[in-house]
C-alpha positions in Angstrom: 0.0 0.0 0.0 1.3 3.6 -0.5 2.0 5.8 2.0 -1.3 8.2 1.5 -3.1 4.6 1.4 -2.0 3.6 4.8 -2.6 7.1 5.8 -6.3 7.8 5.3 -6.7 4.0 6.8 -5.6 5.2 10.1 -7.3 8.4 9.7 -10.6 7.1 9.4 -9.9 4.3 11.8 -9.7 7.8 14.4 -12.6 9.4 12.7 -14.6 6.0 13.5 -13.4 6.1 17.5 -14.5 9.7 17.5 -17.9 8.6 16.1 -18.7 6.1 18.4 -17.1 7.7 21.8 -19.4 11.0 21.0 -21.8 9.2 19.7 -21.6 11.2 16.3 -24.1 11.7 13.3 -22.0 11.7 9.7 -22.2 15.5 9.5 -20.0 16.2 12.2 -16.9 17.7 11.2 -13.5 15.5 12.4 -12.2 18.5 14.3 -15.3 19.3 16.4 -15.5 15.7 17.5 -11.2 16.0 18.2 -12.1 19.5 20.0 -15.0 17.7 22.1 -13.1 14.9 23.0 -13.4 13.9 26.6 -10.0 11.0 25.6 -6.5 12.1 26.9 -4.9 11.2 23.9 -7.0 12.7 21.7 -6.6 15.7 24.1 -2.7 15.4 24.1 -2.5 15.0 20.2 -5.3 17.2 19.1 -3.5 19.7 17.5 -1.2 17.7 15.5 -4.3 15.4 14.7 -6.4 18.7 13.1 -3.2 19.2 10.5 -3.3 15.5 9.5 -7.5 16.5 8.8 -5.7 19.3 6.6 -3.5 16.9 5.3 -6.0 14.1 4.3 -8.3 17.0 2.6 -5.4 17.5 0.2 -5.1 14.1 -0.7 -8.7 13.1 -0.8 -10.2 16.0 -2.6 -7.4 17.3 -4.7 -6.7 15.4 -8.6 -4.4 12.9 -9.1 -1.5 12.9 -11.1 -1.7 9.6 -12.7 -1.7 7.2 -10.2 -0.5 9.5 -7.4 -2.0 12.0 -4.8 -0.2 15.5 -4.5 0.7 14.6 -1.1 2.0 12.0 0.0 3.0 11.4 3.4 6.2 11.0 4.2 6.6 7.3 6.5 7.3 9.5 9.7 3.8 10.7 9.3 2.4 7.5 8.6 4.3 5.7 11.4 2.9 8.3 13.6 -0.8 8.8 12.9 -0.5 4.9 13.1 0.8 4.9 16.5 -1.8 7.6 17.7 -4.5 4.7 16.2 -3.0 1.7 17.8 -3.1 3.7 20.9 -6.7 4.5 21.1 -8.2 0.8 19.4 -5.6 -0.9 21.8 -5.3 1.5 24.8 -2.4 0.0 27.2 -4.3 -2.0 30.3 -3.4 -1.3 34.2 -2.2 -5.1 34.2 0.4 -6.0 33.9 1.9 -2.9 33.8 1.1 -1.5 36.9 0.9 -5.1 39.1 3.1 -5.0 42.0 3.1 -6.3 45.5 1.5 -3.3 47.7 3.3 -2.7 51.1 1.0 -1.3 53.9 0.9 -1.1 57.6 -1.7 -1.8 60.0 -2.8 1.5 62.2 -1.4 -0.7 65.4 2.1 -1.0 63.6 5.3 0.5 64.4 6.4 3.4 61.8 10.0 2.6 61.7 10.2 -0.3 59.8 7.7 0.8 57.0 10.0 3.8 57.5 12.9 2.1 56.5 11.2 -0.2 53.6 10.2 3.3 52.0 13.6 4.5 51.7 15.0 1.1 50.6 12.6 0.5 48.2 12.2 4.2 47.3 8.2 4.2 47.8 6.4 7.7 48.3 3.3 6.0 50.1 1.6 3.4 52.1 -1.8 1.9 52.6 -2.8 1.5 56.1 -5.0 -1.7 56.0 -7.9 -3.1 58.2 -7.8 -6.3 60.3 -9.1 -7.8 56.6 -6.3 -6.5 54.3 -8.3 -4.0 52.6 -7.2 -0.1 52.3 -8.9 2.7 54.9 -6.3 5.3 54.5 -3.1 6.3 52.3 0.2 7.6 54.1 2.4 9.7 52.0 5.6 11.7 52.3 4.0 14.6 52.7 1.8 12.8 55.5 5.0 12.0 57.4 6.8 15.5 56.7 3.5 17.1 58.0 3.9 14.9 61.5 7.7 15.2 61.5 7.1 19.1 61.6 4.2 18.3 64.2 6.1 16.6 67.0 9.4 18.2 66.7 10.6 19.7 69.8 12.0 23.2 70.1 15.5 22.2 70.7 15.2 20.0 67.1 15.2 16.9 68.5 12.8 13.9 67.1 12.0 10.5 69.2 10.4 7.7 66.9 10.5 4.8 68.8 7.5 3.6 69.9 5.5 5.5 67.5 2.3 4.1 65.8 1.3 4.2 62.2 -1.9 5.6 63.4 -0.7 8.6 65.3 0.1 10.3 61.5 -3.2 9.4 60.6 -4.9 13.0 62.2 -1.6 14.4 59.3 -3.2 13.7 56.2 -3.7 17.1 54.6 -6.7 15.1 52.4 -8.4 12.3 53.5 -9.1 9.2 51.2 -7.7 10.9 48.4 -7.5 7.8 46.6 -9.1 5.7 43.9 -9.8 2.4 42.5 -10.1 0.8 38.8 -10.1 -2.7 37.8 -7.5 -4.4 36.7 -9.3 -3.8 33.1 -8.8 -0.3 33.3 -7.0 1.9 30.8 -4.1 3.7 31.3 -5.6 6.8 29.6 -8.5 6.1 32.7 -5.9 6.2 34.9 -4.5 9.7 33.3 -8.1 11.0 33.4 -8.5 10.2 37.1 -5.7 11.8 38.0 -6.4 15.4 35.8 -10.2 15.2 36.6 -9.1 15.3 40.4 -6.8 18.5 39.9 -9.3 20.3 37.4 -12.2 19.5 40.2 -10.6 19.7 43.8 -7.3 22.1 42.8 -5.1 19.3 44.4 -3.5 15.9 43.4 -5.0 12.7 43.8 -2.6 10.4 46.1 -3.1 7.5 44.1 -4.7 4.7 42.2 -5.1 1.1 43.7 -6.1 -1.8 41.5 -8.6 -4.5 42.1 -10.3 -7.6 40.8 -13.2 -5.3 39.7 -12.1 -1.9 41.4 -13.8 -2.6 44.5 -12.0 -1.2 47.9 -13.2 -4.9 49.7 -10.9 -6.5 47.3 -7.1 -8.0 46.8 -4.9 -5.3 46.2 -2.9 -5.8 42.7 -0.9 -2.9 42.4 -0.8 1.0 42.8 -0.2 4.3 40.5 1.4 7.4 41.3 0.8 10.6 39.5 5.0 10.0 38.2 3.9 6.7 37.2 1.4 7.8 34.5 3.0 10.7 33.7 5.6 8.6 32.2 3.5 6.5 30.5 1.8 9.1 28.8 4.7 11.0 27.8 5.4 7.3 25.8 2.3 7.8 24.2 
């Protein structure tokens, strides 16, 4: 196939996503569906997506010469309007990207070794679980920097022995600022979650656990970070 051929195959591929997700009549132009898409790629890609409409007006409506279009796409183009497809039809899935063994704490456990398993294993937050296994709260950095600067004494000194995983529980600047998805969940979900929390409340959400069915009462799977899908989407 040539170039412009592989081209307008992708480009109505999109066109036929943005149909269905706004649930489109024919007569809807292609860049008031890509301008009133709720999808975070389309919303990432939008504006290189409206020249490649430009583009596939030239070579659907212009006159051939012989057997070729006046434009044809260079392969850069196609590989990239190809990739932009791929990634909405086949949107990455939270697992098995995201599946990990979640540490947590108990509110009746001691702080210093989850302490210390944060710094080893570099982990900016903690689940505090219930005598079941399943998540009531979410301890973060910021959490523990809140209660360090709480129970400092005026001379500078700090005593952590002893110290309870639910006395930096009354720290958490916002309470149950988490989530949860299924393990079927896209990563452009996840990315949505996260920027419909900061557009809404004016502050991050914590994170994003994963479930069975993304129920709280279930086996954790794994957890996302804002840094997490950041870099994902930055792939994309």
């Amino acid at each position: 196939m040539k170039n412009s051929e592989l081209f307008i195959d992708a480009y109505n591929k999109i066109d036929a996503f943005l149909k269905r997700e706004g649930n489109y009549d024919v007569n809807i132009s292609f860049t008031h569906k890509l301008k009133n898409s709720k999808n975070g790629i389309i919303r990432k890609r939008k504006d290189e997506l409206i020249s490649y409409s430009e583009l596939r007006n030239v070579i659907v409506h212009s006159p051939k010469i012989g057997e070729s279009t006046i434009a044809e796409p260079s392969g850069e183009t196609v590989k990239n309007i190809e990739n932009i497809c791929n990634s909405l039809l086949n949107p990455k899935k939270v697992i098995p990207l995201f599946q990990c063994q979640v540490m947590g704490a108990m509110k009746g456990d001691f702080i210093n070794s989850i302490l210390k398993e944060m710094k080893n294993k570099s982990f900016s937050q903690f689940p505090v679980f219930d005598e079941n296994g399943y998540v009531t709260e979410l301890i973060t950095n910021n959490t523990i920097c809140r209660w360090l600067a709480t129970n400092i004494e005026s001379e500078g000194t700090l005593v952590v022995e002893n110290v309870k995983v639910e006395t930096l529980l009354n720290e958490i600047e916002y309470n149950n600022n988490y989530k949860f998805v299924s393990r079927d969940c896209t990563v452009i979900d996840v990315y949505d979650l996260f920027t419909n929390t900061i557009e809404e409340k004016e502050h991050n959400l914590d994170a994003v656990f994963i479930t069975q069915n993304g129920k709280k009462n279930e086996k954790l799977l794994g957890i996302i970070c804002i840094e997490d899908i950041a870099h994902e989407i930055k792939a994309l």
